[in-house]
C-alpha positions as CSV (number, residue, x, y, z in Angstrom):
1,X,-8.9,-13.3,-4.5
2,X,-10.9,-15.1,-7.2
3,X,-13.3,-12.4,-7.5
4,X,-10.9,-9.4,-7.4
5,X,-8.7,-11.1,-10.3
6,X,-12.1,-11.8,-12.5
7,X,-12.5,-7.8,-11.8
8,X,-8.8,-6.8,-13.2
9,X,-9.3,-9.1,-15.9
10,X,-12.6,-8.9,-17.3
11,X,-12.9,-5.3,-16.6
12,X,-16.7,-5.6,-15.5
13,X,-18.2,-6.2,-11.7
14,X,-22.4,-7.6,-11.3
15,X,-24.2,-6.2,-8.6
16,X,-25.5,-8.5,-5.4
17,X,-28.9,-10.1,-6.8
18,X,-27.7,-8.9,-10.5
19,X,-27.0,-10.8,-13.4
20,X,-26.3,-8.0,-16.2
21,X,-22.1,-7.3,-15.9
22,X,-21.2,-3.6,-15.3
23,X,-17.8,-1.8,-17.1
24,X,-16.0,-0.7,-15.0
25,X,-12.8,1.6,-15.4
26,X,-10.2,1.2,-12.6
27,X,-6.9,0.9,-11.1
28,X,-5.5,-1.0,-8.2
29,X,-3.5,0.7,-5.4
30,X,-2.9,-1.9,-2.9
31,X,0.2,-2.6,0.0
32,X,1.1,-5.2,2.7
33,X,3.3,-5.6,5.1
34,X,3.4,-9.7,4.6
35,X,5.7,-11.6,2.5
36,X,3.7,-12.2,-0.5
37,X,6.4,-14.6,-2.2
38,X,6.2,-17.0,1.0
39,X,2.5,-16.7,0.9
40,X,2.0,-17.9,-2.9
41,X,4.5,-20.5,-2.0
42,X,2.3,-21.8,1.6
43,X,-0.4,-21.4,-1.1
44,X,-2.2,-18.3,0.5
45,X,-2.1,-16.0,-2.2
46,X,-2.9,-16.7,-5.8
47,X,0.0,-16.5,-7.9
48,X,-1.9,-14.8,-10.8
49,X,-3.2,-12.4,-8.7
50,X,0.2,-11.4,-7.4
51,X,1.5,-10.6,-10.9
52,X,-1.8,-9.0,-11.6
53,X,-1.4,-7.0,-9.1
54,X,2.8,-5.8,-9.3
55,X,3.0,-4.3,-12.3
56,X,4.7,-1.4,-10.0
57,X,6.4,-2.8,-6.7
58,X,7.5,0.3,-4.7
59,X,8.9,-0.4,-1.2
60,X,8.3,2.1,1.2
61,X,11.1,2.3,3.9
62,X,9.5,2.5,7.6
63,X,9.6,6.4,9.0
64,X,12.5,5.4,11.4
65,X,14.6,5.2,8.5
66,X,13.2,8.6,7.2
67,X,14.4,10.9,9.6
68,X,14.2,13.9,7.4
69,X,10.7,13.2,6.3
70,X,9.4,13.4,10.1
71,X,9.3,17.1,10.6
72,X,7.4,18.1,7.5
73,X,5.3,15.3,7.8
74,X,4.3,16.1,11.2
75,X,3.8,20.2,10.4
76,X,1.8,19.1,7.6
77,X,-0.5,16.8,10.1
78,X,-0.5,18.9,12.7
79,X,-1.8,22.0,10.2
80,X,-4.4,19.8,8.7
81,X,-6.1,18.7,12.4
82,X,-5.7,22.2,13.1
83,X,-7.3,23.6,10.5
84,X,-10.4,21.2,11.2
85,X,-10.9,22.4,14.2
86,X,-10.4,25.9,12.9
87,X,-7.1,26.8,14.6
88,X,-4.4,28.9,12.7
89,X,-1.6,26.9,12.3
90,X,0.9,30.2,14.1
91,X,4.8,30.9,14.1
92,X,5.2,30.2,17.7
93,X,3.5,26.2,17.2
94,X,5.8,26.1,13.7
95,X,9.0,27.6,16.0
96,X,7.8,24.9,19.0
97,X,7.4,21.6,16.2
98,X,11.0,22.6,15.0
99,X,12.9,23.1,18.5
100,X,10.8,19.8,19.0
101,X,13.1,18.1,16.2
102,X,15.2,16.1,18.2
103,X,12.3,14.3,20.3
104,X,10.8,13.2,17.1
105,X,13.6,11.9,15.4
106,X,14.9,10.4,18.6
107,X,11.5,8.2,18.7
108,X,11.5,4.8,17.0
109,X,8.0,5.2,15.6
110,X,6.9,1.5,15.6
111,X,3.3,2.6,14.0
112,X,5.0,4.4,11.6
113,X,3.1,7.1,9.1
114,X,-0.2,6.5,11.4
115,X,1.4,6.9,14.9
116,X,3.0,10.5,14.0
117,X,-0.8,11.7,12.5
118,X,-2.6,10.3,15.6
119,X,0.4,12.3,17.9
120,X,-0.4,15.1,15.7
121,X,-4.3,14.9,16.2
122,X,-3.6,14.8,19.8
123,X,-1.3,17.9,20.3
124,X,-4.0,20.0,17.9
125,X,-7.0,19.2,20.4
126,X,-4.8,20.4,23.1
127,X,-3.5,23.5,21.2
128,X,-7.2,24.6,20.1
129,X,-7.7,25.3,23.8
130,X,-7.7,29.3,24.7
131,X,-5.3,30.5,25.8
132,X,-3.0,28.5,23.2
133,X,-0.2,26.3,25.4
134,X,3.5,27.0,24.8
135,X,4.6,24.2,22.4
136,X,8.0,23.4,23.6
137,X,9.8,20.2,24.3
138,X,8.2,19.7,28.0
139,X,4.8,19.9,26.4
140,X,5.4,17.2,24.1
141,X,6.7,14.9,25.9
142,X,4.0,15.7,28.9
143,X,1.5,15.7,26.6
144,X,3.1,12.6,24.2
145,X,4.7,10.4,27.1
146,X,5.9,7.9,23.9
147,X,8.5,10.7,22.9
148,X,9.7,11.1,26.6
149,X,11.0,7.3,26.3
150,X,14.5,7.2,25.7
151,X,15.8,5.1,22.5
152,X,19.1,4.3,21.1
153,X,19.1,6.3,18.0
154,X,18.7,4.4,14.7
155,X,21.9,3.4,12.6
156,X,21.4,4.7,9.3
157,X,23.5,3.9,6.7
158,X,23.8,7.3,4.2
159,X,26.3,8.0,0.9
160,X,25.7,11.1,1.9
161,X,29.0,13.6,2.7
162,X,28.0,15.2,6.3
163,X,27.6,18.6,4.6
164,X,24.6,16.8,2.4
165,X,23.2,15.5,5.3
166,X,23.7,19.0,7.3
167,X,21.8,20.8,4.6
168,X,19.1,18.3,5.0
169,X,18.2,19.2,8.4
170,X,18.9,23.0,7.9
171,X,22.0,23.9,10.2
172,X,20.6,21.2,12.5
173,X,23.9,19.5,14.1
174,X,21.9,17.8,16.4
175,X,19.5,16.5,14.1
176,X,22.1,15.4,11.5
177,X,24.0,13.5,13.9
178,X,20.9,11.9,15.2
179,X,20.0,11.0,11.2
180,X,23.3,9.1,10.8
181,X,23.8,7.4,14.1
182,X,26.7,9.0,15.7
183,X,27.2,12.0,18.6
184,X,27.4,15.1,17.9
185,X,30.8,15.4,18.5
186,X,31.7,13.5,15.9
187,X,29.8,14.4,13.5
188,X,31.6,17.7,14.2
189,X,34.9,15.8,13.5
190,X,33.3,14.3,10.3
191,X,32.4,17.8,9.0
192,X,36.3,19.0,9.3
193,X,37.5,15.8,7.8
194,X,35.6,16.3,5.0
195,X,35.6,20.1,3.8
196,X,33.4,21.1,1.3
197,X,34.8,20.7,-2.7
198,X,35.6,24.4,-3.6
């Protein structure tokens, strides 16, 4: 910590065996999943470092409570492990990710960001075999055991009207109502409650 704050303030780093400092030019990107304000207090972290550091604090919410991040973020995974394995990323594996929805968001994704590339990486090797699988729920979940494991869906609390969050998931009743925590069936009451402002 002492070495990495000299860095950020004196702007210049020496080489192993060196002596002469070098400029250097650069910024900081750094994230943690500890509590950094009961670590400067336990005196584990420096407390000049920490403001050194948080000049921007951004939390980042865990994918659980991202629900309508999942789907494009997988897509986008699964295209790039495709494409390095030269596979065409095809309408029948986008159709098969997107009937697929409701398995993904009904996972609780305890490794997060990570888990869903590495679930992605997986289903490419098996859909760069020839002839191509059908990617369909069955496939998933034989292929992904994880998302066959049933979970209580999250509880997500959204200021959203139930048309927002309907528009979200693109028609998706399903989806919606697994996004905000209720059945579908009354999410279907929701919607009529609440007609759209004309």
């Amino acid at each position: 910590q002492t070495r990495l704050l000299r860095v950020l303030e004196e702007k210049e780093v020496t080489r192993v065996g060196g002596h002469q400092p070098i400029p250097v030019d650069v910024r900081v990107i750094s994230a943690t999943h500890c509590n950094l304000e009961q670590e400067m207090k336990q005196g584990e972290f420096r407390t000049d470092l920490f403001y050194r550091l948080s000049i921007l604090r951004l939390k980042l919410p865990p994918l659980r409570e991202r629900l309508p991040d999942i789907l494009p973020l997988a897509e986008g995974f699964l295209k790039q492990s495709l494409a390095e394995l030269d596979v065409p990323f095809s309408e029948p594996v986008r159709k098969g990710l997107a009937l697929s929805q409701p398995t993904l968001l009904n996972y609780g994704w305890p490794g997060n960001i990570r888990e869903l590339r590495n679930m992605m990486e997986r289903l490419a090797l098996f859909l760069s075999v020839e002839p191509q699988p059908e990617l369909n729920v069955q496939f998933l979940q034989q292929l992904l055991p994880e998302l066959a494991t049933v979970a209580a869906p999250p509880q997500v609390t959204s200021s959203l009207t139930p048309q927002q969050v309907l528009a979200q998931f693109n028609g998706d009743k399903t989806a919606a109502a697994r996004y905000l925590g209720i059945s579908r069936t009354t999410f279907w009451r929701r919607l009529k409650e609440n007609p759209p402002v004309q």
